[in-house]
Structures are given as structure tokens and as C-alpha cells.
N, C-alpha and C positions, 0 to 999 in steps of 0.2 A: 216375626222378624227372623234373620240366619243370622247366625253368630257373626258375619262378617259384616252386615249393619250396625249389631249391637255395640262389634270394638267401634267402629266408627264412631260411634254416638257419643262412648264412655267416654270416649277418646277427647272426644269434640273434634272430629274431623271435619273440616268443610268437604261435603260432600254432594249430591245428585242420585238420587235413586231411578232407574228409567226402566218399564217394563213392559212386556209385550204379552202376547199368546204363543205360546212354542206350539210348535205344529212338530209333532213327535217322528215326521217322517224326512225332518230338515236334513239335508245331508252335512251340512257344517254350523254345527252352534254359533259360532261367531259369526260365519255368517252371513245366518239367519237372525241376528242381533242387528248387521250390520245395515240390510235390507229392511227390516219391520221397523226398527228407531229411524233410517235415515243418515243415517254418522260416515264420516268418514273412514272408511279402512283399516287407512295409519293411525286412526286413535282407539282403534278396539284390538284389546288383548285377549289371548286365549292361554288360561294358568294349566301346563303341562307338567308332568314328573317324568325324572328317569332315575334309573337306577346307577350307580358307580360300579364299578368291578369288587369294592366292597360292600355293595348292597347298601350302602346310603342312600337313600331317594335324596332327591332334589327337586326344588320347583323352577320351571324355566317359564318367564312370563314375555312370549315375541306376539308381534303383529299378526292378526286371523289373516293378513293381507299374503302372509310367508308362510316359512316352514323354521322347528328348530332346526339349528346345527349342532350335531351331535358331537362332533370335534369341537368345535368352542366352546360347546359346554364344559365338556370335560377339562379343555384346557383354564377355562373362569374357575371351575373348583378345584382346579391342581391334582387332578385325580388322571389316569391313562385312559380308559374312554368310558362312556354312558351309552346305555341302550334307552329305550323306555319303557317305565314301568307297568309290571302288570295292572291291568284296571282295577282287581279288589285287594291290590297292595295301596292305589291310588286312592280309593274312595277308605280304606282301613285308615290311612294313616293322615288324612284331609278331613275326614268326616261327610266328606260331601260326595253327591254320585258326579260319570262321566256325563258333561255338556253342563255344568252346575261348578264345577268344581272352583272354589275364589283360592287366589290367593292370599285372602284373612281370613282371620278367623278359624283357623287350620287346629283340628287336635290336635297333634304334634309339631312344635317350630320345624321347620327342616330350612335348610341354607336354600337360599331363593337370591335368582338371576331375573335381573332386567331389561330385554333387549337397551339396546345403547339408543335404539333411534328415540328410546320416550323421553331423551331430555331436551330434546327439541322443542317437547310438546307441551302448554299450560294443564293441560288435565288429559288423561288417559278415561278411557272404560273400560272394568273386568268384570267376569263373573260374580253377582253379589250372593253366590252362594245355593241359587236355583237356576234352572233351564226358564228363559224368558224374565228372569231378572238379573241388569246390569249395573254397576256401580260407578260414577264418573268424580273422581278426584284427581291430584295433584301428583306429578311420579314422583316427587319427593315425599308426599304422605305417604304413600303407597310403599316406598321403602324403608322410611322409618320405621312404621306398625309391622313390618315385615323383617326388619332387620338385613334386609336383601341391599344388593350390589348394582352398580351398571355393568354391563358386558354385552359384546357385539355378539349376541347368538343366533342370531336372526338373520334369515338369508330370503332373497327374493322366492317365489313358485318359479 
């Protein structure tokens, strides 16, 4: 199991575990989640970091459907702007590699953003911590165990 199963469990989270075969040459993790499970777009998340002009990482959690916005990020954490961060500052400070990376179960807390559109939604799906495993729960579980925010960071492709 990946630590971001395990909190779920400790946790007792109602949860879903859904998994496929990564085919290592997918051009978009998500998706390729999105295609091999069957799911709707808008309910599958792709857990992204950037960096603050202090060097805070952050996690931004939008729709595989969009792209983050890097202005509203920055403006959700009251910081002047975000870039994204590098890949082995991302998997250093998550624990996890890129196209894997969960927004639980993270070795380090970091301040974590929700796109706004998941409160529409009864359950989201993220990363459960590997490539070809997905996690479908609740965006209010999802932000509890996360400590994370709603915010509009999410812009259409």
C-alpha cells in the first residue's frame, strides 16, 4: 500500500481505490487514468507543486480536464507569484515520483489548494500515490486529511 492509502484507512476515510496498467509512454497521467478507468474528466485531479518567490512549495490540486493558473495560485497563498516546481524538489518533498504524486500522504505538510470546481462534485479522484493507481473520495475528505483550501485555480486548456 502508499502512504496515501494507509492515512485513508487510519483515518477511516470512505474511500475507492481504482487501478489500471500505466503504459509508461502516456503523454498525460491523468489522462491516461482518465481513458483506462472510464471517468469523467471533471472528476479526476492531477496533484501539482510550485514554488512561491520564497521557495515555499505548494500543492495545487485542478482538473487533468485544465491547466493550473499560476496567478491564482499565487493569489490563494497571498504570496506575489508561483512558478512550478522543480521535479526532484517535487518527489523530495511529497515522497512520491512525477505522474504518482497524491496529494496524501506527503512527507512534508505543505499548504494545498483545491480547484473550486470540486465542490460541485460527491467524490473526486487523485493520485493514490503510484502511476496507474487512483484514489476516489470526498473533496471535503480530501481537504480535511490535507488541511488544504477551496480556490479557483483552474482554468480551462
Amino acid at each position: 500500500m502508499t502512504p496515501a492509502i494507509n492515512l485513508l484507512k487510519r483515518e477511516k476515510i470512505a474511500h475507492t481505490v481504482h487501478s489500471y496498467v500505466h503504459n509508461a509512454h502516456a503523454e498525460s497521467y491523468g489522462g491516461e487514468a482518465v481513458e483506462k478507468l472510464g471517468l469523467d474528466p471533471a472528476q479526476v485531479f492531477k496533484t501539482l507543486l510550485a514554488n512561491t518567490e520564497t521557495h515555499e512549495l505548494l500543492v495545487a490540486i485542478v482538473p487533468v480536464a485544465g491547466q493550473l493558473d499560476l496567478k491564482a495560485l499565487a493569489e490563494a497563498a497571498g504570496c506575489k507569484k508561483c512558478e512550478m516546481a522543480a521535479v526532484d524538489a517535487a518527489q523530495r518533498a511529497t515522497g512520491y515520483l512525477v505522474g504518482g504524486i497524491s496529494p496524501l500522504g506527503q512527507k512534508k505538510r505543505l499548504r494545498s489548494f483545491l480547484d473550486a470546481s470540486a465542490q460541485a462534485l460527491p467524490t473526486l479522484h487523485v493520485s493514490a500515490g503510484r502511476r496507474g493507481l487512483e484514489v476516489e473520495l470526498a473533496p471535503a475528505d480530501l481537504l480535511h486529511l490535507t488541511g488544504g483550501h477551496y480556490a479557483a485555480i483552474g482554468r480551462p486548456r
